[in-house]
N, C-alpha and C positions, 0 to 999 in steps of 0.2 A: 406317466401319462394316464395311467388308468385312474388313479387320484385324482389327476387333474382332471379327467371327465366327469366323474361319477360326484366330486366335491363343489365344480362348477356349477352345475344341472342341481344339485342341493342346496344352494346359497337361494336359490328362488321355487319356491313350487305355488303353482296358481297364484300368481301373483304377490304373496307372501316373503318377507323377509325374514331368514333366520339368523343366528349368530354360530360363531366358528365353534363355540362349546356345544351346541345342537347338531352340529353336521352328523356326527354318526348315528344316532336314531333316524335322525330326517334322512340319511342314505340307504338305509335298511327296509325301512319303509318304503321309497320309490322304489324300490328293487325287488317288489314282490311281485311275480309273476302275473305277465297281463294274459289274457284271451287272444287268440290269433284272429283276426281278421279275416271273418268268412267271405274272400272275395271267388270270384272263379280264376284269375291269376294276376299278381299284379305287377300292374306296368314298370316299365325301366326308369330308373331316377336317372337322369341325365349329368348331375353332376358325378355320379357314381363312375360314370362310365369317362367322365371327360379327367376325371382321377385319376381312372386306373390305365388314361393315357398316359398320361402327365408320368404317373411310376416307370411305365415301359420305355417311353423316352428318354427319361434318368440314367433308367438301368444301362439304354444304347450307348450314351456318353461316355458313363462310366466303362463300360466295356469296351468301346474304340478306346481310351487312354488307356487302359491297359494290355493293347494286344489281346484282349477276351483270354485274361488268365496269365499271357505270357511276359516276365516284367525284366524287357529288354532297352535299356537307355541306348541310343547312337550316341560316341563319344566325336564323331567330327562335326556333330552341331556347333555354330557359334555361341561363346557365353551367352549372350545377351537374347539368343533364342532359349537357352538353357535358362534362362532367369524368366524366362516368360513361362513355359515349361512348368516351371516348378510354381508358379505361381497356379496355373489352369490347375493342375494337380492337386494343391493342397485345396482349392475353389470349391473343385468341383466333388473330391470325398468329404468335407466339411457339407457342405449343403444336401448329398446325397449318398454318401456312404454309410452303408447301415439301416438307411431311412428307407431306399426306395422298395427294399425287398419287406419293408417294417410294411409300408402301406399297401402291397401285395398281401400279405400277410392276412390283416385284416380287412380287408378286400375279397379275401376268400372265405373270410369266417362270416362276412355278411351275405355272400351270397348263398354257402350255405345254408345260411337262416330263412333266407328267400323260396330256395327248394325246398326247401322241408313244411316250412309256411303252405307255397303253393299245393301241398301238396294235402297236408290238410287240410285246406281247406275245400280240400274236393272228397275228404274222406278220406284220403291214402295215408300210405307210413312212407316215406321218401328214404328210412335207411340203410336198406339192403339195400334199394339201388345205388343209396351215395357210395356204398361200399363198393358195387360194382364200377360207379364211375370213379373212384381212385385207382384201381387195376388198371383202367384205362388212360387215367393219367400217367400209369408208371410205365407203360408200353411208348407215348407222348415222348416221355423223360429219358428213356434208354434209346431211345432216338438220338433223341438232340445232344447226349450225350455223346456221342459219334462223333458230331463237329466241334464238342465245346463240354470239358468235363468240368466244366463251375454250374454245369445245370442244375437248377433249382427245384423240377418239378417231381424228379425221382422221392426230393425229401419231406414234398407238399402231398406228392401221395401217399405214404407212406405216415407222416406225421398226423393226417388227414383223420386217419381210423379215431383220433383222440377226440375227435368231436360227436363222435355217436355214443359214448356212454353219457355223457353231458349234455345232450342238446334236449332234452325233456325235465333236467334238476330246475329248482328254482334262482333265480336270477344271484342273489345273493350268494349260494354254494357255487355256482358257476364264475363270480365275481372272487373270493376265495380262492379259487380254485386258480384263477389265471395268475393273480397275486403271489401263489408258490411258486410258478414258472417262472414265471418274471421275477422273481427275487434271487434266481439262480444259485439255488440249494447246496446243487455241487461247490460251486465255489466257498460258499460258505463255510461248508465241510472241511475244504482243505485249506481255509485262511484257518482256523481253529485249530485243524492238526499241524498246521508249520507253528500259529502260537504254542504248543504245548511240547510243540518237539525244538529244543533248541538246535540238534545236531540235522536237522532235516534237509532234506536236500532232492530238488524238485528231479521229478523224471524229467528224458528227452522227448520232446514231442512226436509223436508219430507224423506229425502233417509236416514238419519242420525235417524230415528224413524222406516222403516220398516226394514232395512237392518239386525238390531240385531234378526230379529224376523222370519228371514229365518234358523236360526240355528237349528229348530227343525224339519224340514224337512232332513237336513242334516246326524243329529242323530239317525234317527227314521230309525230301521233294516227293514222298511216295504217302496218298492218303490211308492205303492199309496200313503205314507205319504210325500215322496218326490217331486212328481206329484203336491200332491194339494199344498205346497207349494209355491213351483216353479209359477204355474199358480195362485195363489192369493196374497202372500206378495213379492212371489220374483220377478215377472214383475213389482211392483210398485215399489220395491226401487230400480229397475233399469232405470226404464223408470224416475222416480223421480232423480235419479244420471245423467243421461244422461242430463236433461234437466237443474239442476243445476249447474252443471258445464259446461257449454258451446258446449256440444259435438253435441247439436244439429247445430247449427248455421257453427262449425265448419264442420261437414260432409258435408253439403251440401255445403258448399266454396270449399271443397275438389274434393268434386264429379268434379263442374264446372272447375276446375284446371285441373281433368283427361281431360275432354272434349275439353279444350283448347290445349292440351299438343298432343292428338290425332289429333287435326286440324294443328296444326303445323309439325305433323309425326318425333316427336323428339324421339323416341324411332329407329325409322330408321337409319342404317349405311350409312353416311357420312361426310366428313370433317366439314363440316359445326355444324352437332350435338355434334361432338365430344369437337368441341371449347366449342360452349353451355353446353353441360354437365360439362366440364373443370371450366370456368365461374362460372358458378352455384355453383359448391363445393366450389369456393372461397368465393364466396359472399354471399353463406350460414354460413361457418364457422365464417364470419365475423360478421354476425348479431347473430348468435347462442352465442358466446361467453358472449360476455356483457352482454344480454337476462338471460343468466343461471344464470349469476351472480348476477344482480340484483334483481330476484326474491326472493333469498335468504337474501340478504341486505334493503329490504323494510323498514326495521323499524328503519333504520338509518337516513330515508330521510322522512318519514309521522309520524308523530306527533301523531294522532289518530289511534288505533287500528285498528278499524272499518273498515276505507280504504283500511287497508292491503288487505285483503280478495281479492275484485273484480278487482284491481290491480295486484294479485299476480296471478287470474287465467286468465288475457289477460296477463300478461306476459309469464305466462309458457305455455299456447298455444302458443305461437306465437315461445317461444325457442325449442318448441315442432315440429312445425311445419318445424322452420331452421332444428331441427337436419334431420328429415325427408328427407328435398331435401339434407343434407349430406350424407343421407345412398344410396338414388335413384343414386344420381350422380354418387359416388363411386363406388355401384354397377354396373352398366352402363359402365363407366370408366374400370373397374377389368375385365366384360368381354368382352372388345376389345381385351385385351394381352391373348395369346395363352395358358397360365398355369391357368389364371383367367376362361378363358371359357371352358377349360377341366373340371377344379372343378366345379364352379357355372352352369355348364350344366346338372348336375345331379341332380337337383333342376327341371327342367323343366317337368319330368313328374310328380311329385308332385303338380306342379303347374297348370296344367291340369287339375288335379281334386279336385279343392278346397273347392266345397260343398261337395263333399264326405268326404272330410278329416278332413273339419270343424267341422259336426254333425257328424262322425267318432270319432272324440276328445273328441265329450262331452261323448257320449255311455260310452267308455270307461274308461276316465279319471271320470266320476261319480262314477263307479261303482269301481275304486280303491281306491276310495279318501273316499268315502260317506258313513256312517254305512249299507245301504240296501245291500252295497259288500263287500268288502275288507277292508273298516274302516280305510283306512293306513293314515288317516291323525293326528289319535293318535301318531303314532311314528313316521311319516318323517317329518325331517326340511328341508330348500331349496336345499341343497349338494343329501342326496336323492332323494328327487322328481326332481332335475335337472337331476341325473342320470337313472330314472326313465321314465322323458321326452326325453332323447336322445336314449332309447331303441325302447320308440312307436315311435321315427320322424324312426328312423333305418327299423323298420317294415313296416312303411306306406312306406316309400320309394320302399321297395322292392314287397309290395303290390301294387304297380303302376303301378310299372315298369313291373310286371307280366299281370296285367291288361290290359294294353295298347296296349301289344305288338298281341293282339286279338280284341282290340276295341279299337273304333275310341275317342268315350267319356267314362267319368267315369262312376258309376252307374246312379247313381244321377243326372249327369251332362247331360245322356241322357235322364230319365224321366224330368226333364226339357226343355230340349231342345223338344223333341216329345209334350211336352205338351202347348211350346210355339208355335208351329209352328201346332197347331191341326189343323184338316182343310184344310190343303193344301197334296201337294204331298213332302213335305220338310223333 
């Protein structure tokens, strides 16, 4: 994805055509650090916000078909609902698994770029307080962790600190720099020590030994049971998943992608973005393609099991991450035409308040899913709980919309905000 942005946006500068042997000078060059924009603060991109609806609606999906963590099949469903089922299932992780928390991601590293901007441009340094507003987001995260231990924000805050030695480098080192992450180092590491070791023999997963062992939390009609859970096996076999599988190395590639992406103001309406976002969709779908497919064809080309593995998860990050800049672009693209941003505009108060809606999601969807409420994860397969999920996106939506039109932030949105800004007159 980062290719495909940065190689897009290089194919044309002020109008000029170059050729694919020029792209690396011509990317190095665009990439030199612009001047910040002395405004006094600036305004919301709206598609930004109708985006970063669009993620949190994904995400609800994806979490109603999964019992929010818990992956329990009813076996007295009819086949032919079981076929339906599995069809919604593999739907809806192909178009959003991976991707939605991809475009949180960089969602965050733009907004970043936004505070910090703003913040200069008033004269200030923004990163001692980003640094205090990530403590704040980890307070956020050990919350929501309570009803739902796949919460994300504990590892956003925390991951977060990785943007303040970086957000003053030059575009280029910062572009480097996302490129290591995203090339997922670790794996590399140990695709090379299985090559050299023939007798090698992979360890047991840690996430793959606490994960079974959250079930009883789940089960258990008493929410303290699901509390201590949650805070004792089910932080570790997520913080253990997270790390096993690449997610760490990739968010933080991510983040620095939003940052770049806000440096360049490509989220802004004009001809020039609009080529770029154009670009991009191509040159995403083109690296995405292959990527998809060859993850699944490994075993036709490595000889050794063994290899498949670490191979098989930089590839499907990386397919993971094409599809990503296909959905940004697309979306992007969808609301420049007048029928695309009528619909995808109703999205934007949603997006507005997205920790509300986030720890919103878990309250709720715990207590449908989980024996301490509703238990419904005895009888729903993905066709109900999909239909399930588009009832609460329906409500939140309209819960926002009601919100907003009285206040500036969300709940949530504004005890952080007062909490980040403590101290001042802000």
């Amino acid at each position: 994805m980062i290719l495909a942005l940065y190689i897009a946006q290089s194919l044309e500068v002020r109008g000029v055509r170059y050729s694919l042997v020029s792209i690396p000078t011509i990317l190095f060059e665009q990439l030199k650090p612009k001047s910040m924009i002395k405004t006094p603060s600036a305004p919301r991109i709206e598609v930004v916000d109708a985006l970063r609806g669009f993620a949190i609606l994904s995400i609800m999906l994806l979490h109603n078909i999964e019992h929010f963590d818990f992956y329990f099949f009813p076996d007295f469903l009819p086949q032919w609902l079981k076929a339906v089922d599995g069809g919604i299932w593999k739907t809806l992780f192909f178009l959003f698994g991976g991707k939605s928390y991809a475009i949180f991601a960089i969602l965050f590293g733009l907004t970043f770029h936004i505070q910090l901007s703003n913040q200069q441009s008033r004269g200030g340094d923004f990163r001692a307080r980003f640094a205090w507003r990530l403590i704040l987001l980890l307070g956020f995260g050990v919350f929501n962790s309570l009803f739902y231990q796949g919460d994300i924000l504990c590892f956003y805050a925390i991951l977060g600190f990785a943007l303040i030695p970086v957000c003053r480098l030059k575009d280029g080192v910062v572009l480097a720099t996302a490129l290591f992450f995203l090339s997922q180092p670790v794996e590399w590491i140990r695709f090379f020590q299985i090559l050299s070791d023939p007798a090698y023999v992979p360890a047991s997963r840690y996430s793959d030994y606490y994960f079974p062992l959250t079930a009883k939390g789940f089960t258990s009609n008493s929410f303290f049971d699901l509390v201590a859970g949650n805070i004792q096996v089910g932080k570790l076999a997520v913080i253990s998943w997270f790390i096993e599988y690449g997610r760490v190395m990739q968010t933080v590639g991510l983040f620095m992608v939003g940052m770049l992406i806000g440096r360049k103001g490509l989220f802004g309406v004009s001809d020039v973005n609009l080529r770029f976002w154009k670009r991009t969709l191509l040159t995403a779908a083109i690296i995405f393609f292959p990527l998809f497919f060859l993850k699944d064809s490994l075993g036709s080309f490595v000889s050794r099991e063994v290899l498949i593995e670490p191979l098989a998860l930089v590839i499907g990050m990386w397919s993971n991450v094409a599809f990503t800049a296909i959905l940004i672009s697309s979306f992007v693209l969808a609301y420049q035409l007048r029928l695309g941003q009528r619909v995808l505009s109703k999205l934007i108060p949603i997006g507005k308040m997205t920790l509300t809606n986030y720890i919103m999601q878990s309250m709720v969807g715990s207590f449908i899913y989980y024996e301490y409420g509703f238990g419904l994860y005895k009888y729903t397969g993905a066709t109900f709980c999909l239909l399930i999920g588009v009832a609460l996106i329906s409500l939140q939506i309209v819960f926002c919309k009601w919100w907003l039109k009285s206040h500036k932030h969300g709940p949530l949105e504004t005890l952080w905000h007062k909490g980040t800004w403590i101290g001042t007159d802000r």
